[in-house]
N, C-alpha and C positions, 0 to 999 in steps of 0.2 A: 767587705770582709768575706770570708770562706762561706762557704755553708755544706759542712763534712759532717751527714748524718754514720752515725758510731752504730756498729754489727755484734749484737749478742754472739760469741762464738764458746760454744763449748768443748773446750780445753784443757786436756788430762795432761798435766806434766810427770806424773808417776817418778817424783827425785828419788832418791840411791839415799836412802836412810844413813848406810853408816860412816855419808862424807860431807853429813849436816854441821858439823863444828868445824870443818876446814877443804872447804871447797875452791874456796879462790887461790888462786896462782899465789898474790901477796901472802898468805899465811894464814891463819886461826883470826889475830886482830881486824884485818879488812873484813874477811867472813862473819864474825858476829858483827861487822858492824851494818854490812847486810841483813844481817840475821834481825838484829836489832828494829830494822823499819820492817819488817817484815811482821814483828809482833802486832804493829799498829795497824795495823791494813784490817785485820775481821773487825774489830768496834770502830775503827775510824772510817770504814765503808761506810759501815752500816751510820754513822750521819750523816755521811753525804747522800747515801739514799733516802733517808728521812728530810734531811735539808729541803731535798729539790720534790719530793712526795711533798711536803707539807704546803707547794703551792699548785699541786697537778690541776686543781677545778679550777684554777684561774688563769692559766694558761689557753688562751683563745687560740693562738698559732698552730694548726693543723703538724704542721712538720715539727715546730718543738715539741709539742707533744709527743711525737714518736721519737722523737733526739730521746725526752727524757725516759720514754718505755727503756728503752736499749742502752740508755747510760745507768739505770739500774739495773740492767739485767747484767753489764758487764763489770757492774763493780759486785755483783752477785757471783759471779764466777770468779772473781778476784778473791773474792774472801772466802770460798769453799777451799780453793786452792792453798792459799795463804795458812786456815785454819789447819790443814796437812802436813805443809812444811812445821809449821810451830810446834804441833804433838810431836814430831820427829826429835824437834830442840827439846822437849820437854823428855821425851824418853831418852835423850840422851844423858838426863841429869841435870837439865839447866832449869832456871824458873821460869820457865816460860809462862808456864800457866799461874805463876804467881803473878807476873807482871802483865798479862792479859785481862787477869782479872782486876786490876788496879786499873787497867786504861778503860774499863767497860763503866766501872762506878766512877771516874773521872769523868768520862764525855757526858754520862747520864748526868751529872752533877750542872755541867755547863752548858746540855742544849737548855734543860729545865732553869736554869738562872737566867740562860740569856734569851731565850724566847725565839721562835721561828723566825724573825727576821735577822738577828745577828747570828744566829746559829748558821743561816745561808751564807753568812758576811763571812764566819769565817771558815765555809768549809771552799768559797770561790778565794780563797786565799790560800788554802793548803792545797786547793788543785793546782791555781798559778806554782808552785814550789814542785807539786810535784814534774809538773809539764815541763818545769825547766830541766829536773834534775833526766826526766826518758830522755830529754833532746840530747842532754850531755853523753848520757848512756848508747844511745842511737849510730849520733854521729862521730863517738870516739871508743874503737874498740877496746882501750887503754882500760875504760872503768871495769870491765869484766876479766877482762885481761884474756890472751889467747890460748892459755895454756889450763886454763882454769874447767872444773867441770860441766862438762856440755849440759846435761842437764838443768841444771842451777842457773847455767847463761839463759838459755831457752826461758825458764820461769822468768826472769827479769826481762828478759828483750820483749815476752807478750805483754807483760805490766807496761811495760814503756811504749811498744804501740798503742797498746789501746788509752792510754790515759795521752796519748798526743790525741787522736780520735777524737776525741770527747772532752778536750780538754776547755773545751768555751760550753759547753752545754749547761753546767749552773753559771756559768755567766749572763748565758744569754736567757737563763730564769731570772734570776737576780734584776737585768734591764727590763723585761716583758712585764714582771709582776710589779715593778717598784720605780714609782717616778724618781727622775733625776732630779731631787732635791740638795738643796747646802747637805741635808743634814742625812739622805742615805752615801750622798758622798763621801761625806764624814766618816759613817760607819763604815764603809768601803776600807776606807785606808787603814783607819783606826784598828780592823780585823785583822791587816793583816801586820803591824807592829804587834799587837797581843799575840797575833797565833806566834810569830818568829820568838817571843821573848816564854814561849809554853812549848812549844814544839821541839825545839834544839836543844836546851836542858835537857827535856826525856827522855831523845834521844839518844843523849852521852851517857843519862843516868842508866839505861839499859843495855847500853854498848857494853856499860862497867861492868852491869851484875853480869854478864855472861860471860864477859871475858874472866872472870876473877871465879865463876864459880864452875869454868872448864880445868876440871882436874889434868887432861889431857896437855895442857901450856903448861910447861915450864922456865918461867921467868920468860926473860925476852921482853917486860911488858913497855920498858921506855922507847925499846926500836918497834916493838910493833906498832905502840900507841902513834907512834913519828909516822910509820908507814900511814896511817889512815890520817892524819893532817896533810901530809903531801897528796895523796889521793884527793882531800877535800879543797885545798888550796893550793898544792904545787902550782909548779908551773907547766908539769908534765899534759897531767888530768886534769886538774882545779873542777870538778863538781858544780862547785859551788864560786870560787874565785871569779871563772868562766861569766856565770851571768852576773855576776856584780859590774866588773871587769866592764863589759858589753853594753851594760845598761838596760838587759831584758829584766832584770827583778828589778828596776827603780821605775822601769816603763808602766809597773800595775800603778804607780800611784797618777800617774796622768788623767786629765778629765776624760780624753779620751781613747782613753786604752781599751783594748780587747785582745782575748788570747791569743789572734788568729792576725795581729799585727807582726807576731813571731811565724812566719809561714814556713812551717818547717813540715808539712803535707806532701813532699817528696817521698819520704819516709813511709808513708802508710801504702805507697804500691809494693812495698813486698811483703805484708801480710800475709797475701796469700799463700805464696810459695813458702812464708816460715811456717804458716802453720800446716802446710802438707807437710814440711816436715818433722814437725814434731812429732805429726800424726804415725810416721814410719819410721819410728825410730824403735818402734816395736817393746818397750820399757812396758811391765807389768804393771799391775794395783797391786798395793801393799795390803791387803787383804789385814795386817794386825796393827797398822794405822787405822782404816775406818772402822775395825771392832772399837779401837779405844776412843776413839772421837763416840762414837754413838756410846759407846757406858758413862763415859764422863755427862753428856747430853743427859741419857736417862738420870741419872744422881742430880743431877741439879735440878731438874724436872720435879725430882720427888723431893728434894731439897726444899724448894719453892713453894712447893704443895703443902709441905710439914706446918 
């Protein structure tokens, strides 16, 4: 298998605030439904950095160890960015921040029930989900679409490299810290039938609230809603069809699966070159996005405190 150590890059995508509710090419419907994973990504990081933190002293491997330094540091830059975009959605009228706040007391709810070792189970099962969906995104420019705003592309296409990057790195926590038993096998697979059967709901349930409480759509919502199932399962795009279809999501349950059986590390040579040009794309800081990220920070701060 690979051995693809992942590069902390800091990464200022600076989006166009006022084409946060309808960026993509397909319309409003595809866009919140982006928009929608997008919520998940600051509290959903943040387990998967705890996940694989929660076994750092036992990791003996010199080089995972540094895998996992830099797969937190790049789901750290994943969630700074992300938390950006979401205020955007939230100033724009949506609840973002209602349903951010529901995913934070959610995960907190289920690392604490399920304890450090399923908590790993199932955050190497929502990476397998995500690795699939960058590959799709990577090698079909259909999901972003060509016409769609460059910006907005650019924040997805770095999410997509870098979680191809990195995308064995709690796995290969998961085999270092934990014998190959019946019974972490079990919990292996078992992670990820539960994550699929928690994950995909939420994300339709927050498709909805956004799409239904963008005042900006009017009606349209049977074609739009149609546009994002063809997106997810056409035969155009399929998303998601695609790795069913293929056999790369049925391949996690194999005894001996690993991420990096899908070698799709083609991909990560033009990193570079995307992120020089992100870099010159010359797109400002929104200087009254990070006023409001830090006052919402201090109120909760003092919230907490109270």
């Amino acid at each position: 298998m690979k051995n693809i150590m992942p590069v902390r890059r800091d990464v200022k995508l600076n989006l166009p605030e006022e084409k946060v509710s309808n960026w993509h090419e397909q319309g409003p419907h595809v866009t919140h439904f982006m928009n929608a994973l997008s919520l998940f990504f600051p509290a959903g990081e943040r387990m998967f950095m705890d996940a694989v933190r929660n076994y750092r002293d036992e990791i003996t491997d010199p080089e995972l160890k540094k895998a996992v330094v830099a797969f937190i540091g790049q789901e750290a830059m994943h969630s700074r960015e992300h938390v950006e975009y979401n205020e955007m959605l939230d100033r724009a009228g949506l609840p973002a921040s209602q349903l951010d706040n529901f995913l934070w007391g959610f995960l907190a709810f289920i690392k604490k029930t399920l304890g450090k070792r399923l908590t790993l189970a199932g955050t190497i099962a929502l990476e397998h989900y995500t690795a699939l969906m960058a590959d799709q995104l990577l090698r079909n420019p259909d999901v972003l679409g060509e016409k769609s705003d460059p910006a907005y592309k650019q924040m997805w296409m770095w999410h997509a490299y870098e979680e191809t990057e990195h995308k064995a790195v709690a796995y290969d926590v998961w085999n270092h810290v934990l014998p190959n038993t019946v019974r972490n096998r079990f919990s292996r697979r078992l992670a990820m039938v539960l994550a699929t059967a928690i994950f995909w709901p939420l994300v339709m349930t927050f498709h909805v609230r956004l799409v239904m409480a963008d005042k900006t759509i009017k009606g349209g919502h049977l074609k739009g809603f149609w546009t994002v199932t063809k997106m997810l399962w056409g035969n155009k795009v399929g998303v998601l069809r695609k790795p069913v279809a293929n056999g790369e999501f049925m391949d996690y349950f194999k005894a001996d699966f690993h991420p990096w059986m899908h070698d799709n590390s083609r991909f990560l040579t033009e990193i570079d070159n995307f992120v020089a040009t992100v870099e010159g794309s010359g797109r400002k800081p929104n200087t009254e996005i990070a006023n409001a990220i830090r006052a919402r920070m201090n109120s909760q701060l003092k919230a907490n405190a109270a």
